[in-house]
Each structure stands twice: as C-alpha cells, then as structure tokens.
ROTOR-655081 format. One line per field, with one value per residue (C-alpha): residue number from 1; x, y, z; residue in one letter. Coordinates in nm, 3 decimals, padded with zeros to 5 digits. Each point is the difference from the previous one (the first is absolute). Layout:
// ROTOR-655081
num = [NUM	...] $
px = [X	...] $
py = [Y	...] $
pz = [Z	...] $
residuo = [A	...] $
//
This chain:
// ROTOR-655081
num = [1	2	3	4	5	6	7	8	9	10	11	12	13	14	15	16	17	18	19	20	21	22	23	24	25	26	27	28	29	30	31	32	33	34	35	36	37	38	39	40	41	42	43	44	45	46	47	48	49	50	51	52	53	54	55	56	57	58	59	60	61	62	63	64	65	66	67	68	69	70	71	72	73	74	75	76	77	78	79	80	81	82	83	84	85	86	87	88	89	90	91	92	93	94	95	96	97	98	99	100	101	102	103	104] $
px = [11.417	-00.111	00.186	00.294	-00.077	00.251	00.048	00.181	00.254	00.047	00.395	-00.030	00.250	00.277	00.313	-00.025	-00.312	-00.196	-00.321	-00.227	-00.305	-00.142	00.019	-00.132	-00.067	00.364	00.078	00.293	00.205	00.196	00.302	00.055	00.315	00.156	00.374	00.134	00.328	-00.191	-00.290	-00.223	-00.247	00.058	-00.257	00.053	-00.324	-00.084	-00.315	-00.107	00.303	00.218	00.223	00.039	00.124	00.256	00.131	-00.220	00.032	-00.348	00.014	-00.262	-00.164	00.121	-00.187	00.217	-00.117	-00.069	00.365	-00.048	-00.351	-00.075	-00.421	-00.098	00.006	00.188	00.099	00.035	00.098	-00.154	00.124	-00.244	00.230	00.369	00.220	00.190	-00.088	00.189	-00.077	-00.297	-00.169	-00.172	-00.132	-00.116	-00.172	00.151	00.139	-00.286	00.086	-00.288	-00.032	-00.110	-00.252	-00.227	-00.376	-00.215] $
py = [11.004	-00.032	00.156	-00.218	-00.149	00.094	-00.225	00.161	-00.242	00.097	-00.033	-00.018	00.196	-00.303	-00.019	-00.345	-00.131	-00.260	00.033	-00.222	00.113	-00.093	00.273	-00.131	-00.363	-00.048	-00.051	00.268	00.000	00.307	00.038	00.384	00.113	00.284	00.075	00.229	00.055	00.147	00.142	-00.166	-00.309	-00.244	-00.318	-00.370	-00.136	-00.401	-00.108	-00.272	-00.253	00.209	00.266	00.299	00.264	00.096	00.345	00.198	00.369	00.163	00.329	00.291	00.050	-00.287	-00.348	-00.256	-00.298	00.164	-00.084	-00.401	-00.075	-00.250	-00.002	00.162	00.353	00.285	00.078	00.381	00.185	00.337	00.281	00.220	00.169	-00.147	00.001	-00.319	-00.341	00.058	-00.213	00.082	00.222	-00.365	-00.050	00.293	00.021	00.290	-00.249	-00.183	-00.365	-00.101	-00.275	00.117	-00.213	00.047	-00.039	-00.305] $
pz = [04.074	00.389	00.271	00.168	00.340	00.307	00.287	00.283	00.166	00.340	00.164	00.351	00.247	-00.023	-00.181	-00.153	-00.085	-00.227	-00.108	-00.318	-00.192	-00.275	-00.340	-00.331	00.132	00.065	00.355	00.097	00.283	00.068	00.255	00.087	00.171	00.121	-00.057	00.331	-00.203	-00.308	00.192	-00.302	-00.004	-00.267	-00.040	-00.144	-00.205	-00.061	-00.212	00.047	00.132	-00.236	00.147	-00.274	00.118	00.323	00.114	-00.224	00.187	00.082	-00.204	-00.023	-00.280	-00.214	-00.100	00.185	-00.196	-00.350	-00.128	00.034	-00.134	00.299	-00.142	00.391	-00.124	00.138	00.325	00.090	00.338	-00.023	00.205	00.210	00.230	-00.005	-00.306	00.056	00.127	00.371	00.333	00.078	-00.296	-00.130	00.377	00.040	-00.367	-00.121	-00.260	-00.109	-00.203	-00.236	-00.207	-00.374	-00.228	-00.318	00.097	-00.105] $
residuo = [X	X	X	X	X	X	X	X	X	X	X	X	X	X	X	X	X	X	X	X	X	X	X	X	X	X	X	X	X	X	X	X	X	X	X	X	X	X	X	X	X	X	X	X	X	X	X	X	X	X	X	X	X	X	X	X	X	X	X	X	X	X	X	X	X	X	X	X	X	X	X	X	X	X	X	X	X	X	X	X	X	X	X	X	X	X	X	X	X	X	X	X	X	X	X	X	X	X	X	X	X	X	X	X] $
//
C-alpha cells in the first residue's frame, strides 16, 4: 500500500474567503470563514457546480470530509502549536489544513 499524498491548503489572514483547486480531478471550491462569536472557522465546499457541504466547523485532529464519501479524499487540519481552530491559528499555520489522498 503507498503512502497517502498531503496537499497543504493555505488560509490567508482574512475572515471570509474563497478559494478552488483541483483534488482527485474534481474541481473544488472551498469558502472558509471565521465566526467572531464562536472564535472558530467553519468552511462551505462545492464540486464541481454542486454545493455539498455548508458550515462544516474546522476541527483539529479530525477528517472533515471522511463522514460524506464526496470521492476527493479527506481533508484534515493538523495542529502544530494551537489546540483549536481560533482567528488567526490557520493564518499563522499553527493549524495546518491538508487535503488527504491515496497515491497513484
């Protein structure tokens, strides 16, 4: 079995924003947002011209796509030096967001 690839997605130092790439041929679009009442960033995903999933809350640790079986992979956010997704731990990459795929 070959090692899984990781793709770092990269959230930029603003509290809404929309970026697309493309993960297992499928093009992805991605809204990230951060929530000043929670203190947590949450992200909305679209493949394709299909929106699938809204709200879904950026949590350490956890696969945030593995539950739905979208055929992208997994999407992970990986802690290196903050516990919980807050304003700016993604910015300042002490959250890291990858997304997860089997090699070729």
């Amino acid at each position: 079995m070959a090692d899984p690839v990781f793709e770092e997605i990269l959230i930029r130092n603003t509290a809404d924003q929309k970026l697309t790439t493309i993960i297992a041929g499928q093009r992805c679009t991605f809204r990230f947002r951060y929530n000043p009442t929670t203190d947590r960033w949450s992200f909305d995903l679209r493949i394709g011209d299909r929106d699938v999933l809204f709200g879904r809350r950026v949590v350490p640790g956890a696969d945030l796509l593995g539950p739905f079986q979208f055929g992208i992979g997994g999407l992970i956010a990986v802690p290196f030096d903050a516990p919980v997704a807050d304003r700016s731990s993604l910015p300042d990459r002490r959250i890291r967001v990858y997304s997860v795929q089997e090699a070729a």
